[in-house]
C-alpha positions in Angstrom: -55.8 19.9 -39.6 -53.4 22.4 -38.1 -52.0 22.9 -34.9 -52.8 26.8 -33.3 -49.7 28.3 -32.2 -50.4 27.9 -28.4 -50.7 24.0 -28.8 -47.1 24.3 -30.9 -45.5 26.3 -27.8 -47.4 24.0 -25.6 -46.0 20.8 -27.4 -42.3 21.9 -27.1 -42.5 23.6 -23.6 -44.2 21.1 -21.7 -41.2 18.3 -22.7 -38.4 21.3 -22.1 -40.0 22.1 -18.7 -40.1 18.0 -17.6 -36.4 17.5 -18.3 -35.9 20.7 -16.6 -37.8 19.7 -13.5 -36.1 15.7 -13.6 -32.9 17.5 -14.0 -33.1 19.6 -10.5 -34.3 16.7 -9.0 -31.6 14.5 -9.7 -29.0 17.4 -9.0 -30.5 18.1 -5.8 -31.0 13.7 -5.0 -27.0 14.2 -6.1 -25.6 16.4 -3.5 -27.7 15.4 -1.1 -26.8 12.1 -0.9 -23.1 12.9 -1.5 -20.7 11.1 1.3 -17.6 12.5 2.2 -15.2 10.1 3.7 -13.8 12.5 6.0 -17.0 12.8 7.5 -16.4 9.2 9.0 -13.2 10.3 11.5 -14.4 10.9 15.2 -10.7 12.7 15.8 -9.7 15.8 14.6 -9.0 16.2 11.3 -6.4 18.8 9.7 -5.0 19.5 6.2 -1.7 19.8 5.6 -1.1 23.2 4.0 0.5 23.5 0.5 3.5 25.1 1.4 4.9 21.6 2.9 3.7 19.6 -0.5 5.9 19.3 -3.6 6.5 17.8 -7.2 8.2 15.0 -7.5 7.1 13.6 -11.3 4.2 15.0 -13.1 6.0 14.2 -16.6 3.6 10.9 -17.3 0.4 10.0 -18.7 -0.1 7.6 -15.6 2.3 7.5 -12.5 1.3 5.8 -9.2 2.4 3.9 -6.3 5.7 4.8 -5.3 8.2 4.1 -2.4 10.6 6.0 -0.8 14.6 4.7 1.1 16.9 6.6 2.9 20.4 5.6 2.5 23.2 5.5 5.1 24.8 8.5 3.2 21.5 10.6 3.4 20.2 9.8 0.1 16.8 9.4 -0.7 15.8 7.0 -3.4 12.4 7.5 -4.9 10.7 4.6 -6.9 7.9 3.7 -9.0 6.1 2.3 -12.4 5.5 3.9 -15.7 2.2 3.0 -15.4 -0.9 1.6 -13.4 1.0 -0.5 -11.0 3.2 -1.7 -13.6 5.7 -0.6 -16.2 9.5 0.4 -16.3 10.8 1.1 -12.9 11.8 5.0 -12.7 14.1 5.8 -10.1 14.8 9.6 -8.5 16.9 10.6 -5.8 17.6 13.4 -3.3 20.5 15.0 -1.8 18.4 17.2 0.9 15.7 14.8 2.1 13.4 15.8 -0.8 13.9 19.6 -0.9 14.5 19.1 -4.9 14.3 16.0 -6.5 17.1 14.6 -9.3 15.8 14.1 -13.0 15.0 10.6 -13.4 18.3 8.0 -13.3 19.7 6.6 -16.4 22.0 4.2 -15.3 19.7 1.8 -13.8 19.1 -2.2 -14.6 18.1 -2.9 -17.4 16.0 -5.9 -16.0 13.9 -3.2 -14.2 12.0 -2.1 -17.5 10.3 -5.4 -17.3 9.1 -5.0 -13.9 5.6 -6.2 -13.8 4.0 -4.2 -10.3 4.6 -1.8 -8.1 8.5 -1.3 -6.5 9.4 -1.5 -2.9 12.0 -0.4 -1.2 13.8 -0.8 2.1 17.6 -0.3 3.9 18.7 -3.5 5.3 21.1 -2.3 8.3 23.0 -6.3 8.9 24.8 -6.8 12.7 28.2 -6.2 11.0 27.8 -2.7 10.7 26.8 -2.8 7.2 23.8 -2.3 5.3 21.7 -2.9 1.7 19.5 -1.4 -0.5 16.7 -3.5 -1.6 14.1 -3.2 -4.0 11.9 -6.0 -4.5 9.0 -6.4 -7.5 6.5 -8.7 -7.9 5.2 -10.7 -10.7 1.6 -11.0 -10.6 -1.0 -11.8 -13.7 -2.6 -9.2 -14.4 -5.3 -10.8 -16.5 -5.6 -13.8 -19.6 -4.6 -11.4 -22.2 -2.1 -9.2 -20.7 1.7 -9.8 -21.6 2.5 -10.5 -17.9 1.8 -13.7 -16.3 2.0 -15.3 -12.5 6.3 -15.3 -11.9 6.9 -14.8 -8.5 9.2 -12.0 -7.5 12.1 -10.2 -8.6 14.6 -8.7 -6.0 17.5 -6.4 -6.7 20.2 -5.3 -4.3 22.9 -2.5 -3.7 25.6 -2.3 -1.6 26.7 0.8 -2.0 23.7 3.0 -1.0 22.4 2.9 -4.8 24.8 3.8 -6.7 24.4 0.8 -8.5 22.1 -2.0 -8.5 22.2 -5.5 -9.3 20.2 -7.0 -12.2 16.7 -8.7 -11.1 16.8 -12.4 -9.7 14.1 -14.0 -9.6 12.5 -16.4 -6.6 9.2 -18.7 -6.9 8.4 -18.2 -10.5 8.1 -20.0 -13.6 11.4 -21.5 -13.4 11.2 -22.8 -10.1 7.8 -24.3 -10.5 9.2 -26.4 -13.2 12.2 -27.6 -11.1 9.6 -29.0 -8.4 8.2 -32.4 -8.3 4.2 -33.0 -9.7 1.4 -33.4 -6.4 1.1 -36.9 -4.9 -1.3 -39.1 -3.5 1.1 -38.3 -0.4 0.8 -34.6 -0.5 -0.4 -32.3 2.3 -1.8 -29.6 0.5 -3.3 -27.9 3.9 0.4 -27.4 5.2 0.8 -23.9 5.1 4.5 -24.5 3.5 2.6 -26.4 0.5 3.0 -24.5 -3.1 0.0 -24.2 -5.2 -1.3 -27.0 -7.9 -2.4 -26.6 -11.5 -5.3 -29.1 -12.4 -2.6 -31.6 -14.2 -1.0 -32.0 -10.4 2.2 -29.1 -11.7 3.2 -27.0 -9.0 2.6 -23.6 -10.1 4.7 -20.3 -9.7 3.4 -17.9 -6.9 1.3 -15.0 -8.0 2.7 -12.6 -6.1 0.9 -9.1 -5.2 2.5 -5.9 -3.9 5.5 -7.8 -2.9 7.2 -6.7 -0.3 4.4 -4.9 1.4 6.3 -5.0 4.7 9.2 -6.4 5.7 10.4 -6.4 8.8 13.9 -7.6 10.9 13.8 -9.9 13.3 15.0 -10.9 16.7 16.4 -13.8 18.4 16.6 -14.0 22.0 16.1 -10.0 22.4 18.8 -9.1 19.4 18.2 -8.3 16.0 19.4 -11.0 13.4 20.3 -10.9 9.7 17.0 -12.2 9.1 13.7 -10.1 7.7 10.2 -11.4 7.3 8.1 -10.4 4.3 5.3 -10.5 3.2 2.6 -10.6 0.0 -0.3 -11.7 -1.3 -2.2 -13.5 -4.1 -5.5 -13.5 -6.0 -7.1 -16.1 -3.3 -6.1 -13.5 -0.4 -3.3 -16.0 1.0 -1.1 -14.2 2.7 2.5 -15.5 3.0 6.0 -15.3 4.7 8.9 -15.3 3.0 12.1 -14.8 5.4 15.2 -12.7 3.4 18.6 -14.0 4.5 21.9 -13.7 2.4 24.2 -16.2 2.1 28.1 -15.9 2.8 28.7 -13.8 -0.8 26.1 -11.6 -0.1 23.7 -12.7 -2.3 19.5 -12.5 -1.1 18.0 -16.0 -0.3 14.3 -16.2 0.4 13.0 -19.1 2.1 9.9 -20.6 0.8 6.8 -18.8 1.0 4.0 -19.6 4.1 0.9 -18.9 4.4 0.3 -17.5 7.5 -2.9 -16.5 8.3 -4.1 -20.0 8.3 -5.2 -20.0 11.5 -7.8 -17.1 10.4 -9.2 -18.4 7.4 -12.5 -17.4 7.3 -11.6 -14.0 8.1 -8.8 -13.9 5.6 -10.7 -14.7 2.6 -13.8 -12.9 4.0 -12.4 -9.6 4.2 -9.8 -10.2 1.6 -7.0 -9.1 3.7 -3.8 -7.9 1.7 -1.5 -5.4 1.4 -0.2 -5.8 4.6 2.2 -3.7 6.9 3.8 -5.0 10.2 6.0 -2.6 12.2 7.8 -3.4 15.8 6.4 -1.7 18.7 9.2 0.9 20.1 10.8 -0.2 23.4 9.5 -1.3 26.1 7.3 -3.3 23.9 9.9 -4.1 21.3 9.1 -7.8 21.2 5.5 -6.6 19.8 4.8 -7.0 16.3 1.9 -4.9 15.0 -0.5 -5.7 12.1 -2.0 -3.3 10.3 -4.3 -4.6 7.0 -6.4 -4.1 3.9 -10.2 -5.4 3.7 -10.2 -5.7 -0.1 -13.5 -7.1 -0.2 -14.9 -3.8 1.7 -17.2 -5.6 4.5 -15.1 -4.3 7.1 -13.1 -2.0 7.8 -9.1 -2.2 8.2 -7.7 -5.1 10.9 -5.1 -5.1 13.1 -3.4 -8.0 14.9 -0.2 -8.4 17.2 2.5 -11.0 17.4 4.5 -11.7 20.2 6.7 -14.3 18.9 8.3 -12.8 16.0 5.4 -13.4 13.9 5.0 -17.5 14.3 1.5 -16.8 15.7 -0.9 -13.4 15.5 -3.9 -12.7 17.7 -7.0 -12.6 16.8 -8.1 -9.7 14.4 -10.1 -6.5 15.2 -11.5 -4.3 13.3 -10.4 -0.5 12.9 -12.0 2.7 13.3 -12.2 4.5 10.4 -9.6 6.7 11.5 -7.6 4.5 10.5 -9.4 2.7 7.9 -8.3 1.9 4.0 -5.6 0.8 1.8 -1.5 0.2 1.9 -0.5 1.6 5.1 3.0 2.4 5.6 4.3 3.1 8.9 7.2 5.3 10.5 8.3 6.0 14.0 9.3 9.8 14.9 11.8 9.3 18.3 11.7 12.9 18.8 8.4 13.1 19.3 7.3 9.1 20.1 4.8 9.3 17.9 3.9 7.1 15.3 2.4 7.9 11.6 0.5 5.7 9.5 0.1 6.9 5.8 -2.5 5.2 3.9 -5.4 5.9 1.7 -8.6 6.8 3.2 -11.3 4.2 2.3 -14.6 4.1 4.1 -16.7 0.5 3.1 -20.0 0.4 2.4 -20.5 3.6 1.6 -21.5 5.0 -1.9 -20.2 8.4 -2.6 -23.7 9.5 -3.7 -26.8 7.4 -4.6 -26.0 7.2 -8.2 -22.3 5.3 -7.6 -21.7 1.9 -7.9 -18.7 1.3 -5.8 -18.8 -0.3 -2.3 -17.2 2.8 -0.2 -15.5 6.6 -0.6 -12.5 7.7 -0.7 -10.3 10.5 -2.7 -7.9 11.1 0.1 -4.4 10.6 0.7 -4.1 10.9 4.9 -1.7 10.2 7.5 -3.1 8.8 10.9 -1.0 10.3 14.0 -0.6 8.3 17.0 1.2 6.1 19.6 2.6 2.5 19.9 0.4 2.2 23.0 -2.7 3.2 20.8 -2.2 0.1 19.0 -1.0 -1.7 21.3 -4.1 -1.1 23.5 -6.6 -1.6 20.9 -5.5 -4.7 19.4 -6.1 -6.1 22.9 -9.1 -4.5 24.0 -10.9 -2.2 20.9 -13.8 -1.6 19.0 -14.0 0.1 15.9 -16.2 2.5 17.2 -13.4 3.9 19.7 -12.0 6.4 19.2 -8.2 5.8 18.2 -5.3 8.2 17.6 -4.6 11.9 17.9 -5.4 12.9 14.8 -5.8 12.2 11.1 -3.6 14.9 8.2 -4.9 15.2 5.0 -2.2 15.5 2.7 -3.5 14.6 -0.9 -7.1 15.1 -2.2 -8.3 14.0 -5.3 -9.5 16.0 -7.7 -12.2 13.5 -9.2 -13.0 12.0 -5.4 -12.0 8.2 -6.6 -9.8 6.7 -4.3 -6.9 5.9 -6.9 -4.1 7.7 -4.6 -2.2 7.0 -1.3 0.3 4.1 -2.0 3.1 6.5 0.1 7.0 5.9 0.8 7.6 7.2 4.0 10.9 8.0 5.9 11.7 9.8 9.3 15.0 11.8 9.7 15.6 13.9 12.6 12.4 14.6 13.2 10.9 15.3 10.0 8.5 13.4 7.9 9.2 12.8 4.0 6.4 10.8 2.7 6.1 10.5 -1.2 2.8 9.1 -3.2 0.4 9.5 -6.1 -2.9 11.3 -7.1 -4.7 13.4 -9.3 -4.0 16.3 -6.3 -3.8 19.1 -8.0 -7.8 20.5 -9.6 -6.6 20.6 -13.2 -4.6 17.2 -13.2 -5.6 14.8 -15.6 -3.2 12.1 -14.4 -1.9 10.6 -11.7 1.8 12.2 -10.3 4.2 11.8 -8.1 3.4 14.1 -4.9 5.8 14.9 -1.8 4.7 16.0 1.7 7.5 17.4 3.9 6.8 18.4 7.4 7.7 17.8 11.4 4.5 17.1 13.7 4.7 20.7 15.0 3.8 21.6 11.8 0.1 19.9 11.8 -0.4 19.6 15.6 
């Protein structure tokens, strides 16, 4: 028996029309149930135009998470990793506070093409007179089969605003561990001070995350001391101290790492708190230490804390608004203007950018939260993250596939102006991640 023609037509359109019809259903579930993390900020909101963004390194099938240093002699020194958070450190600098960029440096350490994370940077200004450039790497494992393993940190130094660079030394690795005696019946592994134990009773080198992610000089009895606290993280989300003195050849001496967020446990592991900045309050409230961190675990939102001691004890943490919610924050102080800005990556937990995603939040935004000491000061005392906090938030990056793989930022102040590098698929036809510069005053986005 034969089909009649009808039935053939009705055979094949009746399937063709079905798809069709699941098809707009799902497009239309799709955008309707699209989130927008932007939609999250209760302060106004504003996008940095294009004239005051730049390129600093598009030449890479993956660049990400740089940091910026301004030098004494008005050099800026950009750096970052030939790859996802780790690779070859590539190093540019500036002349003209990132008008145009130098190619990438040739003459650097050689020991910096086994970097294993992200660079940082900072300018170390000692009560002398004189000052350092530091970069500091850390040596985190990355997982059972990758060629990097858990080796503490690597720290290189110049003293001559980078024009060269000493090899990396190493602190709290694999070569350390073994130097340090095998756990006791006797040991307290609850002090804070106490290194971490394999199974056979070995201490084991710290895995080190995003090391330093702030580090900060501190005070004695009102004055600044050659003395800076900083800090990282590990896989358990212990967060730790290490102070950076130098000894009386100038070499770097880090004294052992401490976790210090003991005190807040619960909430430590619970939010995985990392990647964390601290920044001193501008006078009057110079002896103010201000914590701004990560919720890796995305059930809350960012936290802030405050230390009044030089960071031997923090207050309790609060939650953010989402203003100032997400990941890596870096902090700068304008005095022109007394104004504080944040740059971060925008993250909003718990959120799914549409019904069909399977992540925990949104994101695809690199942003810069504007404010005041005061703000912060004010709000780690007294807030609730459903204040409203800040003057406003500036867009400065948007990704072009909405995931939030951006935002790691250097950021610098000089005279007023803002130089803030970081990474993103920004532009609409980028396939990778580059290197991306915003350059502007606050007159330009308020």
């Amino acid at each position: 028996m034969t089909l009649s023609r009808n039935k053939k037509i009705a055979l094949i359109t009746i399937p063709v029309a079905l798809i069709l019809i699941a098809t707009i259903v799902l497009t239309t579930v799709f955008f309707c149930t699209q989130n927008d993390a932007l939609e999250f900020i209760d302060i106004p909101v504003k996008f940095l135009d294009d004239g005051f963004l730049s390129t600093v390194d598009d030449t890479g099938d993956y660049l990400g998470h740089p940091d910026l240093v301004l030098a004494d002699d008005g050099t800026l020194f950009c750096a970052y990793p030939a790859g996802h958070g780790k690779g070859e450190v590539i190093m540019k600098t500036s002349s003209d506070y990132g008008d145009t960029w130098s190619g990438r440096l040739t003459n650097l350490p050689e020991s910096w093409k086994k970097s294993q994370e992200t660079p940082t940077l900072y300018n170390l200004h000692f009560s002398d007179g004189s000052s350092k450039l530091l970069l500091v790497s850390g040596c985190p494992s990355w997982s059972e089969d990758d060629e990097y393993y858990a080796d503490g940190f690597n720290c290189s130094v110049s003293s001559d605003n980078g024009k060269t660079w000493t090899e990396f030394e190493n602190f709290y690795g694999i070569e350390w561990a073994n130097s340090q005696p095998s756990k006791t019946a006797e040991t307290n592994t609850d002090d804070p001070l106490s290194p971490n134990y394999g199974d056979d009773g070995k201490v084991l080198p710290y895995d080190v995350i995003v090391s330093m992610s702030s580090l900060t000089q501190l005070k004695e009895n009102g004055e600044y001391i050659d003395a800076w606290m900083g800090t990282f993280h590990d896989y358990d989300f212990y967060n730790y101290t290490s102070i950076l003195t130098f000894d009386e050849e100038g070499n770097p001496q880090w004294s052992q790492p401490e976790k210090f967020l003991s005190d807040q446990r619960d909430l430590e592991v619970k939010a995985n708190i990392c990647e964390i900045e601290i920044v001193r309050a501008a006078a009057p409230n110079d002896d103010k230490l201000i914590l701004i961190a990560r919720g890796n675990s995305r059930v809350t939102n960012s936290l802030i804390s405050v230390s009044s001691d030089e960071g031997k004890t923090w207050s309790a943490f609060r939650e953010l608004p989402y203003s100032l919610t997400g990941d890596r924050h870096k902090a700068e102080y304008d005095a022109s203007t007394g104004k504080l800005l944040v740059s971060f990556r925008l993250v909003i937990p718990g959120v799914k950018r549409n019904i069909f995603d399977n992540s925990k939040f949104t994101g695809g935004y690199w942003v810069a939260w504007i404010g005041t000491f005061d703000d912060l000061l004010s709000y780690a005392e007294n807030g609730n993250k459903t204040d409203k906090l800040g003057e406003a938030v500036i867009v400065l990056g948007t990704t072009n596939d909405g995931k939030a793989d951006c935002g790691y930022s250097g950021t610098i102040c000089h005279d007023g102006e803002f130089t803030l590098v970081s990474y993103g698929k920004f532009d609409k036809s980028a396939k990778n991640p580059y290197i991306m510069q915003a350059k502007f005053s606050l007159s330009d986005v308020l």
